[in-house]
C-alpha positions in Angstrom: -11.1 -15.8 -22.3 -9.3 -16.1 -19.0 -7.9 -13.1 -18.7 -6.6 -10.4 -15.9 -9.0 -6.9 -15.9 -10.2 -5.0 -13.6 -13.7 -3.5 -14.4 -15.5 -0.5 -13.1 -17.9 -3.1 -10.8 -19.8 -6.1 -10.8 -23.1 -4.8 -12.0 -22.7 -0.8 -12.0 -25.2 1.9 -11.1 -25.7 5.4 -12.7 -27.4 8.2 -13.6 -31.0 8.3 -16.2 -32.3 12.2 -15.5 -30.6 14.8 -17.4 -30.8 16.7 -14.1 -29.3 15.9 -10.9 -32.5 14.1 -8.7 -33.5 15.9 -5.9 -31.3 16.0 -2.2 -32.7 15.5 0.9 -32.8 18.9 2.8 -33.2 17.3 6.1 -29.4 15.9 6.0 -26.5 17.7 6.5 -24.0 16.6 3.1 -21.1 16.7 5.9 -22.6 14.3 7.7 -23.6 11.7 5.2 -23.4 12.7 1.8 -24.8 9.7 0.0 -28.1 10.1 2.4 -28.1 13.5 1.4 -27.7 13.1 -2.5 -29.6 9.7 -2.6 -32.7 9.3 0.3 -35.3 10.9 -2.4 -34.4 8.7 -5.0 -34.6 5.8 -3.0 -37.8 6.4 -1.1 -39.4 6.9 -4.6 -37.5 3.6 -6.2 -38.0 0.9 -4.4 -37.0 -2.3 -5.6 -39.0 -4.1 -8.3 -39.8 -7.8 -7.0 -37.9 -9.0 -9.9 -34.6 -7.6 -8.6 -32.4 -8.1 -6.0 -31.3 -4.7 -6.3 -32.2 -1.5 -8.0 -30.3 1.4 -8.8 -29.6 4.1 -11.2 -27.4 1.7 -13.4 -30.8 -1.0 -13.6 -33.4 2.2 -14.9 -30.1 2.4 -18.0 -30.3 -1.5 -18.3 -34.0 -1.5 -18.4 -33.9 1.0 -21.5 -30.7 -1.0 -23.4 -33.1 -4.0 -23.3 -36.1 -2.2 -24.9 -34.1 -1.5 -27.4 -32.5 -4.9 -27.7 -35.9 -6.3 -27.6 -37.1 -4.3 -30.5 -33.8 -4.8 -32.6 -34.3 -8.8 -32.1 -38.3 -8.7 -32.9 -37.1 -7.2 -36.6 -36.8 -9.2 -39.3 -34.3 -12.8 -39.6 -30.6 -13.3 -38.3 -29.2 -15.4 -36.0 -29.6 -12.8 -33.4 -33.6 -13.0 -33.7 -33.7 -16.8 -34.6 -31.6 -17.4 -31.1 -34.2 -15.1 -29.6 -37.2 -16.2 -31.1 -36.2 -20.3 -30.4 -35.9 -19.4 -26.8 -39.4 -17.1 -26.5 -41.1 -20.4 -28.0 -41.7 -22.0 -24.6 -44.7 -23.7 -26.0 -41.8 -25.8 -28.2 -39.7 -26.0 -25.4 -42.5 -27.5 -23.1 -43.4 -29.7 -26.3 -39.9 -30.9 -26.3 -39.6 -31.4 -22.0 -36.4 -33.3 -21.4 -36.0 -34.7 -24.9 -33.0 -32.4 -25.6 -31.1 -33.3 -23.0 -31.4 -37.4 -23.1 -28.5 -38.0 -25.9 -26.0 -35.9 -23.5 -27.2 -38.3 -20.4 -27.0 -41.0 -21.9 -23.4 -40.6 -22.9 -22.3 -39.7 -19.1 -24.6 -42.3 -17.8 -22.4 -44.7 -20.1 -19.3 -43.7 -18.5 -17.3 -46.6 -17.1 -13.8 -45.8 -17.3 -11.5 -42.9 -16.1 -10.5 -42.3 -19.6 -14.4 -41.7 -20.4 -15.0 -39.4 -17.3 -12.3 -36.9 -18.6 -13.4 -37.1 -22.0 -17.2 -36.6 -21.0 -15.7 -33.9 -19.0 -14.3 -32.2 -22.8 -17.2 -32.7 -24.5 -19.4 -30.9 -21.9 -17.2 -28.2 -22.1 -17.6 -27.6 -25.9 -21.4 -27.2 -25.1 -20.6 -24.5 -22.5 -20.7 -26.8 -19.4 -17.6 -26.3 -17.4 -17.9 -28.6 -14.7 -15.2 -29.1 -12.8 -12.6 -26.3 -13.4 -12.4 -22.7 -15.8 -10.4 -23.5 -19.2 -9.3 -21.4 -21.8 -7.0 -18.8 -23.0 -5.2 -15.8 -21.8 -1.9 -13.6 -22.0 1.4 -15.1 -20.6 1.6 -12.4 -18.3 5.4 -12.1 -18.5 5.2 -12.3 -22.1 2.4 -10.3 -22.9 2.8 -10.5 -26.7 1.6 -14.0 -26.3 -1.6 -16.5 -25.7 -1.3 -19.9 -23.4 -2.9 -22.0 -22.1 -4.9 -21.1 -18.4 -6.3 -23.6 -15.8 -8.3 -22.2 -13.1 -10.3 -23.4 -10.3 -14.2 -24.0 -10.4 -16.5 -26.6 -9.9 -19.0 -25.2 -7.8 -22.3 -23.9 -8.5 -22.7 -21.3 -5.7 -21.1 -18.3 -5.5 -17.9 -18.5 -3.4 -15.6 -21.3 -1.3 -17.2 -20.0 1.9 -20.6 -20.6 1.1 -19.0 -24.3 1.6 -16.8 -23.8 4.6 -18.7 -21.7 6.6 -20.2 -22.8 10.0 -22.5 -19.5 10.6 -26.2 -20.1 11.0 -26.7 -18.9 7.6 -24.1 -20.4 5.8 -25.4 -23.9 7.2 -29.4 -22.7 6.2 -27.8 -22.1 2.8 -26.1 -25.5 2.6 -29.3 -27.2 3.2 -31.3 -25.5 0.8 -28.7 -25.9 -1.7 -28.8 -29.9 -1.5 -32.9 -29.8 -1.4 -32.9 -27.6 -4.5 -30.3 -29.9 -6.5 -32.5 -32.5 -5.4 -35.7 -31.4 -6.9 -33.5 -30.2 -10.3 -33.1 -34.3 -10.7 -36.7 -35.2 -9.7 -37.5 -32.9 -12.5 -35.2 -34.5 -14.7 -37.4 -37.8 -13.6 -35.3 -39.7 -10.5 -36.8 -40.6 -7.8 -37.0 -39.0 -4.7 -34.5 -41.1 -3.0 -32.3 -41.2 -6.2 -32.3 -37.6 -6.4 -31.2 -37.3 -2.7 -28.8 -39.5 -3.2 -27.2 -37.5 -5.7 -27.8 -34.2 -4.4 -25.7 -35.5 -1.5 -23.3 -36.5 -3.9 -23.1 -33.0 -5.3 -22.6 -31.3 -1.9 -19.9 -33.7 -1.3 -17.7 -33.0 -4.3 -18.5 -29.6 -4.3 -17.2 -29.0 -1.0 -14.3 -30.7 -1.4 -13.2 -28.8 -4.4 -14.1 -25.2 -2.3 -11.2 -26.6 0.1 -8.8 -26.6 -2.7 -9.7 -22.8 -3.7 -7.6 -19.7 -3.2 -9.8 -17.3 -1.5 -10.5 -14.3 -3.0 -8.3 -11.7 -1.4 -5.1 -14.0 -2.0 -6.2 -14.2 -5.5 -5.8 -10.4 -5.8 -2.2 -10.9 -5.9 -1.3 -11.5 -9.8 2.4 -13.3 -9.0 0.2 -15.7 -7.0 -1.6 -17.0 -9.5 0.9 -16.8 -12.1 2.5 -20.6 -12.5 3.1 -21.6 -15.9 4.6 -25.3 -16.2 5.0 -27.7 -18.8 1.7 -30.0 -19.4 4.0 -32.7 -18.3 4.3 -31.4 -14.9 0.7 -30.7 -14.4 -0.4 -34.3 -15.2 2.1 -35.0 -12.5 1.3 -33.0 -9.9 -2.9 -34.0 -10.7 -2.4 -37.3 -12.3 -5.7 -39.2 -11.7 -7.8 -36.7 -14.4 -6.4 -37.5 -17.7 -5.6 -34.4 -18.9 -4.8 -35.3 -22.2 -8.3 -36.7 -22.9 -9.8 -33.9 -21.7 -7.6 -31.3 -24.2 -8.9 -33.6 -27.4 -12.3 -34.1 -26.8 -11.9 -30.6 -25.9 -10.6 -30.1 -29.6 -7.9 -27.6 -28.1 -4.7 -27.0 -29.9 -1.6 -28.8 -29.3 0.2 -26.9 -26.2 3.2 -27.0 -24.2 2.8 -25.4 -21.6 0.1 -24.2 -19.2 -0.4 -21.3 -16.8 -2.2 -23.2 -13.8 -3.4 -20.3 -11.7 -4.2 -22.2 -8.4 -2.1 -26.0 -8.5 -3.1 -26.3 -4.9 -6.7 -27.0 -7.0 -5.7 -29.1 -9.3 -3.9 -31.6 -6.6 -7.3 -31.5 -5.2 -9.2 -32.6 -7.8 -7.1 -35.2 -9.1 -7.8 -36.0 -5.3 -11.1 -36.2 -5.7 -11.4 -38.7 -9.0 -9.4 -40.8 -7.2 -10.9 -41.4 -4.1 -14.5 -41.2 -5.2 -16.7 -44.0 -7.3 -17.4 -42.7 -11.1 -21.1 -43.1 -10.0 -20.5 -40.1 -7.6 -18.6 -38.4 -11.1 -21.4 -39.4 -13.3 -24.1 -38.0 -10.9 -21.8 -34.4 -10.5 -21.7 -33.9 -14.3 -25.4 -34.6 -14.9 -26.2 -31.4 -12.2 -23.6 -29.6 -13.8 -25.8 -30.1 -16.8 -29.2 -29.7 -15.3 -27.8 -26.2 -13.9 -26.5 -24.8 -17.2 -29.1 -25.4 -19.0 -32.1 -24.6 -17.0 -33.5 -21.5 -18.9 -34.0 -23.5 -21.9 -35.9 -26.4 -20.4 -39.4 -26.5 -19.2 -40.4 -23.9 -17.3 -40.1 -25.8 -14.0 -36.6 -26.1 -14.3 -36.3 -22.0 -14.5 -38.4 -21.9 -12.2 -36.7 -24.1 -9.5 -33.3 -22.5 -10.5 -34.6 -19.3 -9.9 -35.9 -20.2 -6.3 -32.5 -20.8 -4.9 -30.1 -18.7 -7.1 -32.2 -15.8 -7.5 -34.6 -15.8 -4.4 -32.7 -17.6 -1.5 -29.0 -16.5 -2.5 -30.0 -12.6 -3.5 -33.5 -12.4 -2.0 -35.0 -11.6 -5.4 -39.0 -12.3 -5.1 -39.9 -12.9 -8.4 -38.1 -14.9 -12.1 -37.8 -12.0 -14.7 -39.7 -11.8 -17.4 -39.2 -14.7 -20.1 -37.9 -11.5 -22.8 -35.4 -10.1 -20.3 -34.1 -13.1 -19.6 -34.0 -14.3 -23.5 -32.2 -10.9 -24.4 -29.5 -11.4 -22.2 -29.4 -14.9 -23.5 -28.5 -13.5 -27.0 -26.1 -11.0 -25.9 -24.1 -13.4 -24.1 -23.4 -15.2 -26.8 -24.1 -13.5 -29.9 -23.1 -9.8 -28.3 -21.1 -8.1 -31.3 -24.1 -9.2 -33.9 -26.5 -7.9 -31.8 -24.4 -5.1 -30.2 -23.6 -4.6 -33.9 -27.2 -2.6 -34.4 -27.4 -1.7 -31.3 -24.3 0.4 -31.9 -26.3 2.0 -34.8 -29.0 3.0 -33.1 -27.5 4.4 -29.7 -24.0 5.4 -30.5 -22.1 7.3 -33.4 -18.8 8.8 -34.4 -19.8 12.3 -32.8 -20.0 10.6 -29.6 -17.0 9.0 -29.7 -15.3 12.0 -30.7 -16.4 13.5 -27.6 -15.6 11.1 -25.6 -11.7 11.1 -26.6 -12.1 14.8 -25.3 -13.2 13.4 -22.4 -10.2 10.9 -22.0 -7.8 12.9 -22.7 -8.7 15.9 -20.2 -8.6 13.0 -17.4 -5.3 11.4 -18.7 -3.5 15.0 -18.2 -5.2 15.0 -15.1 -3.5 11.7 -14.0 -0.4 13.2 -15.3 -0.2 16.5 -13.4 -1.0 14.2 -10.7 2.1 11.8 -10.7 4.5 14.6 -11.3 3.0 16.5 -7.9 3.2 13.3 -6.0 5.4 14.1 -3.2 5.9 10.3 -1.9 7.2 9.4 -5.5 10.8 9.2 -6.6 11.5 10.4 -9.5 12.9 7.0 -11.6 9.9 5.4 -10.7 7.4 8.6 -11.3 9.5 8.1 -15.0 8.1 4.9 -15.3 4.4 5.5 -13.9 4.7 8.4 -17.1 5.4 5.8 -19.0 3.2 3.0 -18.8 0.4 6.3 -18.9 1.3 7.4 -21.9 1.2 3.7 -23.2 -2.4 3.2 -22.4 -4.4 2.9 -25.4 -8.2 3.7 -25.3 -11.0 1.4 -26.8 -14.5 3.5 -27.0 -17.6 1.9 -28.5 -17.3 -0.7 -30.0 -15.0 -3.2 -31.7 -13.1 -2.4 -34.5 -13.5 -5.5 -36.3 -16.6 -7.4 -35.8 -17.1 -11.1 -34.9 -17.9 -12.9 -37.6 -20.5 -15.6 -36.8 -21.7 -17.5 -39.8 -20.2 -20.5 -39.2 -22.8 -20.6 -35.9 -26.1 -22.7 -36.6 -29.2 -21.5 -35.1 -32.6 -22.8 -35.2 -35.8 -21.1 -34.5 -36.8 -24.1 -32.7 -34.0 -25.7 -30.9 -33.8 -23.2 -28.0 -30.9 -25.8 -25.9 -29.3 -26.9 -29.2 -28.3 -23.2 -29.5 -27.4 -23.0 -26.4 -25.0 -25.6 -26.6 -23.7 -24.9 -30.0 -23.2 -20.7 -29.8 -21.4 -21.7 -26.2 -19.4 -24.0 -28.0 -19.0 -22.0 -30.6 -17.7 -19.3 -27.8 -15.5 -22.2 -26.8 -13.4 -22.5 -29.7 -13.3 -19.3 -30.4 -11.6 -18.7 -27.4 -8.9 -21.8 -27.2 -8.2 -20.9 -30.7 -5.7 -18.3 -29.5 -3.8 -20.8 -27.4 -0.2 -20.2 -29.0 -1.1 -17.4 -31.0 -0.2 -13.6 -30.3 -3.0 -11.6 -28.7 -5.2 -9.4 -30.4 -4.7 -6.0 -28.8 -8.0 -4.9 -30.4 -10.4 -7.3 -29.0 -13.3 -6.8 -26.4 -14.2 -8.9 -23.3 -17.2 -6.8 -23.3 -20.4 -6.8 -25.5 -21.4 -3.0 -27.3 -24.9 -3.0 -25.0 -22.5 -3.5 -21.5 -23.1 -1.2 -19.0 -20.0 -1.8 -17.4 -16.2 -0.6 -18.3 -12.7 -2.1 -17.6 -9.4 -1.6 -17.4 -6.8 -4.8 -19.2 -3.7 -5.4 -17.6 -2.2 -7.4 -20.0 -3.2 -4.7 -22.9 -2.6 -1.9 -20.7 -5.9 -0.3 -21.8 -9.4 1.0 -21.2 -12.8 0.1 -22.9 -15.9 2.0 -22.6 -18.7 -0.3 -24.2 -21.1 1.9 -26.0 -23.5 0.5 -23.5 -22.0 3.2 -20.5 -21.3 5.9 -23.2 -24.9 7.4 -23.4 -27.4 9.4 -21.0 -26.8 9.8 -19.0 -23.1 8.7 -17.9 -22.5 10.4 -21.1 -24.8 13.1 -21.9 -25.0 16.4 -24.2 -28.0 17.7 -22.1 -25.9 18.1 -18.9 -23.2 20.5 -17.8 -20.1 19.7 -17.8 -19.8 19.3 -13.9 -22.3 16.5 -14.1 -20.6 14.6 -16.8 -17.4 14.5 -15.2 -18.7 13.1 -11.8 -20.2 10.5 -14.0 -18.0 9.6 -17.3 -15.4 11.2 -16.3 -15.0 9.3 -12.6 -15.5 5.6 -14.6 -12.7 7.4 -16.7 -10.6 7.8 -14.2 -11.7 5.2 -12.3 -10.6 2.7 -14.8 -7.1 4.4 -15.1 -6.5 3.9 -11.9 -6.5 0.8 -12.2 -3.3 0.6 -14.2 -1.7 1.6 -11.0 -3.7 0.3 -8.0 -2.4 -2.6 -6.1 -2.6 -5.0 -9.0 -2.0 -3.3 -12.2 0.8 -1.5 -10.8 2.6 -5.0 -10.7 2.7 -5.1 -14.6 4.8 -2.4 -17.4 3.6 -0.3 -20.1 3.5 -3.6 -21.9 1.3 -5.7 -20.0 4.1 -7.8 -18.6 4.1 -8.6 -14.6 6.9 -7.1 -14.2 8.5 -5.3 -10.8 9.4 -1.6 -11.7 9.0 0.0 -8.3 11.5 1.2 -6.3 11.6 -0.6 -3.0 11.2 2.7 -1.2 8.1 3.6 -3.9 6.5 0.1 -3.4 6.6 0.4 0.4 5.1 3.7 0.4 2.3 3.0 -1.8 1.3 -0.2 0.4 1.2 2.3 3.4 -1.2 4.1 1.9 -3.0 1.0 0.3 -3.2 0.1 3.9 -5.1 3.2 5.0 -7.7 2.5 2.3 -7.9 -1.3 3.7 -8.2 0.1 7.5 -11.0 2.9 6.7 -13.1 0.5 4.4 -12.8 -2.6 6.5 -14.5 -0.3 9.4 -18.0 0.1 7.0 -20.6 -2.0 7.9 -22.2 -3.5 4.6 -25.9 -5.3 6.4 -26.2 -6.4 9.6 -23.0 -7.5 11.4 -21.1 -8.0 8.2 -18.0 -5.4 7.9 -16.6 -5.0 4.4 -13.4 -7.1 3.5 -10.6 -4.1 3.0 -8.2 -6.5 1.3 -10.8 -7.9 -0.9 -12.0 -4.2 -2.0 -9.1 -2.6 -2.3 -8.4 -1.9 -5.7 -11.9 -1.0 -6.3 -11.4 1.7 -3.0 -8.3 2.8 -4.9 -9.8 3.3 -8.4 -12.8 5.0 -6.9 -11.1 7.2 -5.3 -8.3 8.2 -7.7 -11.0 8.0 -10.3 -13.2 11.1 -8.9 -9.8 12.9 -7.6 -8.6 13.0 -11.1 -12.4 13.9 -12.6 -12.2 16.8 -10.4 -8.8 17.9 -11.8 -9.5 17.9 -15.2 -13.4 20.1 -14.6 -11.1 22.6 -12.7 -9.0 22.7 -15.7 -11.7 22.3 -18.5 -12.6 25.3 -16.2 -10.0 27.5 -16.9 -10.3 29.6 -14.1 -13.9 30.8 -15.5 -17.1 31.0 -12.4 -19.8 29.4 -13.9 -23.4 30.6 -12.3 -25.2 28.4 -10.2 -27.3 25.4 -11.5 -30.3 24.1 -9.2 -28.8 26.2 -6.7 -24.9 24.2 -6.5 -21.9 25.3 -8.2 -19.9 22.7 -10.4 -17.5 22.1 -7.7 -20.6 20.8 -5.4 -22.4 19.2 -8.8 -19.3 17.2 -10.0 -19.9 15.3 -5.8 -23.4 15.3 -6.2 -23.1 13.8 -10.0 -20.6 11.1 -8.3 -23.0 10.0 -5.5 -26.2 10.1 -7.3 -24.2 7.4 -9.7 -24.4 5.1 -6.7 -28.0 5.4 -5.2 -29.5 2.2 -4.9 -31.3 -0.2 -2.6 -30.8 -3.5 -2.2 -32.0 -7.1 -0.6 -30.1 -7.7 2.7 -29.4 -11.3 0.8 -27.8 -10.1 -2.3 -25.9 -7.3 0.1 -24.6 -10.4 2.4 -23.8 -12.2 -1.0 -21.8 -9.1 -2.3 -19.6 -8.7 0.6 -18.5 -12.3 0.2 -17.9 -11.8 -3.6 -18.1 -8.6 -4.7 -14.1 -6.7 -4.2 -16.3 -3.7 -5.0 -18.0 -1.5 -1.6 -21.7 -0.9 -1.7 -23.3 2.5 -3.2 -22.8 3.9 0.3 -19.5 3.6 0.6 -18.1 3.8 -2.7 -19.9 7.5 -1.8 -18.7 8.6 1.3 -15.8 6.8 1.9 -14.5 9.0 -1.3 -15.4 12.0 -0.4 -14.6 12.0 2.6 -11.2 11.3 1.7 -10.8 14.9 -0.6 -10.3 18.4 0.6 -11.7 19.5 -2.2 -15.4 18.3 -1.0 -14.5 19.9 2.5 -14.3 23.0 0.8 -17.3 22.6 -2.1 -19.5 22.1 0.8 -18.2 24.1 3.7 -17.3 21.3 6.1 -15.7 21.8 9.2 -13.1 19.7 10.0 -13.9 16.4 12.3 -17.3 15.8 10.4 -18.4 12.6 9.1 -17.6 13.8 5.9 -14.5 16.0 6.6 -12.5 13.7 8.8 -9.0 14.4 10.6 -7.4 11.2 8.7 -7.7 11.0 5.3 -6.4 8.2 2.3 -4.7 8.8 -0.4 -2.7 7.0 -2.8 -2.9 9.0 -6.4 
């Protein structure tokens, strides 16, 4: 669904040793704390030439896919049929382009505008969304309620700029970009000077669509991108695609009204089909196809894929292994009937139980903490208190499972399930259009190792993916689980009130209930956090975007503050002895930091800081700590360190 949240990152990090790893002895911690909790680890881990990346977090996702993998090699289910059609690559190989020549055919034998859109619907039901994001979401000033939501997309690399840049890079990128969509529709079986043709094509389009995108900091700004309008209206302001054809073949239900998130896009597009040829548009949906399902064609089509997303965009050296990449497969689109026994085997009711001890020790953190705010007013702390108390806390698992038996899976048709579970995913999804939301339902499979906080919900779900060792583990202290469970905790609270979701009530409705003098204060704080991250250096020349990490900077660094608060009180005034030589006060930091330790590819770390609104490992570290008197004084720091500075942020 297309919905507001705010998750704990992009691909997180975190801990696998029940004990802390070992600190570097030749760093001071006041100097650089991450290098002092994290060099060992990452001298002894470097990164597998699979990855583009590898961290704490990817040793935890390494061990939730053996499992996986051993759930889906056990007896029948559409789980292991979807899993066992696409580990049959000798089938798949038998089969070469077969698969894919009814669905080229039918855009080949476009010829009218009216077919183009309609073309355009139908690839969407198979999980092909080529030319914008559709689907459903909460009206965000009726929360109760699904709509309709447009959004803007078309593009197969990661972000507008890798389109509008004129860097070195960005242009080397470009280049190889068109020479790879090239080769995909030799593969296919063009010619070379068809297939250039077309990849030009491609470029073209795409590039005109990035123009029409809202960038990424201005789309942090929820009231931005909150324009609902009769469907009238949009077919007027973008009235060469025929949107109407596009909703049937789309088999969406009758709507009146649409929330179109960027119109600025949609003008552009309808643009765009008007000024170019339908060859161009037949040419643009046949990549579009060709990229989405890649991983269930021959294995040169993976292959080539692979060589520009995964080695020249993130500098990854080598394709994962076929199972890896077939167990994500399932879970992306069968991820409650897999999660289902993965649930079983890695996560009960005592562990839940636990972890709503957890919750609750950091909520009465966060609530100490707004009443001792001393840049607060009291109507608007009132309110702050309230939308708290209204946040409601999903742990696990769902509570009612996806049922999935009207989904067909073969044990040989690896792209036909493809198409059909992402179609299947589809409707599902537009089915809510008009209905009231389901408070109780999970953007996140069970096996995630991820969290997130839901605006429009006002809540916070811990997959049961996080929610073991050892983020969550029985064979740690207590200083170690907070730094770990109980920052994402906190972090994800904090989201409720960080520059976004402080803009919507206890209700999920965006909604304005700040004071004038509350909301300027918070943004001067907010802006301290943009000044002192926007100074951090992510690889090479590349400073991190402060606007674009901001909310993450905030969560981060209410979320350990408020981890902190509730060991002390968990405490209770009690002096625990000494583990490994640190007291929990200096193991709570070192649990925090040693949740980041990673390396990574200078590509995929150039990538991130044009994508990613969350800092890297090293930052996320230090630019926290350094921001609490409480490390200053754990550790001994004397004012005017690295770690101990004169100037420090704070907003909660």
């Amino acid at each position: 669904m297309l919905r507001l949240s705010f998750a704990l990152l992009v691909i997180p990090v975190t801990l696998l040793d029940a004990q802390l790893s070992p600190i570097d002895p030749a760093v001071d911690p006041c100097t650089d704390f991450y290098a002092y909790a994290c060099n060992v680890w990452r001298k002894e881990n470097p990164i597998p030439a699979e990855q583009s990346r590898w961290g704490r977090f990817n040793e935890l996702q390494e061990r939730n896919e053996a499992i996986l993998r051993d759930i889906l090699g056990e007896g029948r289910g559409k789980s292991q049929d979807y899993y066992a059609a696409c580990m049959d690559e000798t089938t798949i190989t038998r089969l070469g382009t077969a698969p894919l020549q009814p669905v080229m055919k039918r855009i080949a034998g476009i010829r009218t505008a009216r077919q183009f859109a309609e073309q355009a619907g139908r690839l969407e039901r198979m999980g092909v969304s080529a030319l914008f994001a559709f689907g459903s979401g909460s009206d965000n000033k009726n929360s109760t309620q699904n709509i309709a939501i447009l959004d803007q997309g078309g593009l197969s690399m990661p972000d507008r700029d890798y389109y509008l840049k004129d860097d070195t890079r960005s242009v080397e990128i470009r280049k190889k970009f068109v020479a790879h969509v090239g080769r995909m529709f030799e593969l296919w079986g063009d010619t070379p000077a068809e297939a250039a043709r077309k990849a030009d094509v491609v470029m073209a389009i795409e590039t005109a669509l990035a123009q029409g995108h809202l960038d990424r900091t201005l789309r942090r700004d929820p009231t931005r991108m909150y324009n609902k309008m009769p469907v009238p209206d949009l077919e007027k302001r973008a009235p060469a695609f025929l949107w109407s054809s596009y909703f049937h073949q789309a088999n969406t239900p009758a709507f009146r009204e649409i929330n179109v998130r960027v119109p600025a896009f949609a003008e552009t597009l309808s643009a765009q089909v008007s000024a170019r040829p339908l060859d161009d548009w037949k040419a643009f949906l046949s990549w579009k196809v060709l990229r989405n399902s890649a991983n269930m064609l021959p294995s040169a089509f993976a292959d080539e894929s692979f060589d520009f997303f995964g080695r020249t965009l993130t500098g990854a050296r080598e394709i994962r292994p076929r199972w890896k990449r077939c167990v994500a497969a399932v879970d992306e689109v069968l991820g409650e009937d897999l999660g289902r026994r993965f649930v079983e085997e890695t996560f009960g009711e005592d562990g839940k139980a636990r972890m709503a001890g957890i919750v609750k020790a950091v909520e009465q953190a966060m609530e100490r903490g707004i009443q001792e705010l001393d840049w607060m007013t009291p109507e608007t702390k009132r309110r702050a208190l309230e939308k708290l108390h209204a946040i409601t806390n999903k742990v696990g698992y769902p509570e009612n499972w996806r049922d999935y038996s009207r989904l067909r899976v073969s044990r040989t048709d690896a792209l036909g399930n493809l198409w059909r579970a992402r179609g299947f995913e589809f409707d599902f999804d537009v089915a809510f259009i008009g209905k009231p939301v389901d408070p109780k339902l999970w953007r996140m499979t069970p096996p995630t190792v991820n969290a997130y906080y839901s605006p429009s919900t006002n809540s916070i779900n811990f997959p049961a993916g996080i929610l073991q060792p050892p983020f969550f583990n029985r064979a740690v202290d207590e200083a170690v689980n907070f730094g770990g469970i109980g920052a994402v905790i906190g972090h994800e609270i904090t989201h409720g009130f960080d520059d976004q979701g402080r803009r919507f009530d206890p209700r999920g409705n965006l909604e304005d209930w700040w004071t004038e003098s509350d909301a300027r204060e918070f943004e001067k704080r907010a802006d301290c956090f943009v000044e002192q991250y926007a100074g951090y250096a992510a690889v090479d020349d590349m400073k991190l975007n402060g606007r674009l990490t901001l909310g993450e900077n905030v969560a981060d660094n209410g979320g350990l503050r408020l981890a902190y608060m509730a060991l002390i009180a968990t405490l209770g005034g009690q002096d625990p002895p000494k583990i490994e030589g640190f007291t929990p006060q200096q193991r709570i930091f070192l649990g925090w930091a040693q949740v980041w330790c990673q390396n990574i590819r200078p590509e995929a770390a150039r990538m991130r800081v044009l994508t990613d609104p969350h800092s890297p490992g090293e930052h996320r570290t230090n630019g926290v700590v350094s921001n609490m008197p409480e490390f200053r004084e754990a550790f001994g720091c004397r004012v005017s360190q690295p770690m101990a500075p004169e100037k420090r942020c704070r907003v909660w």
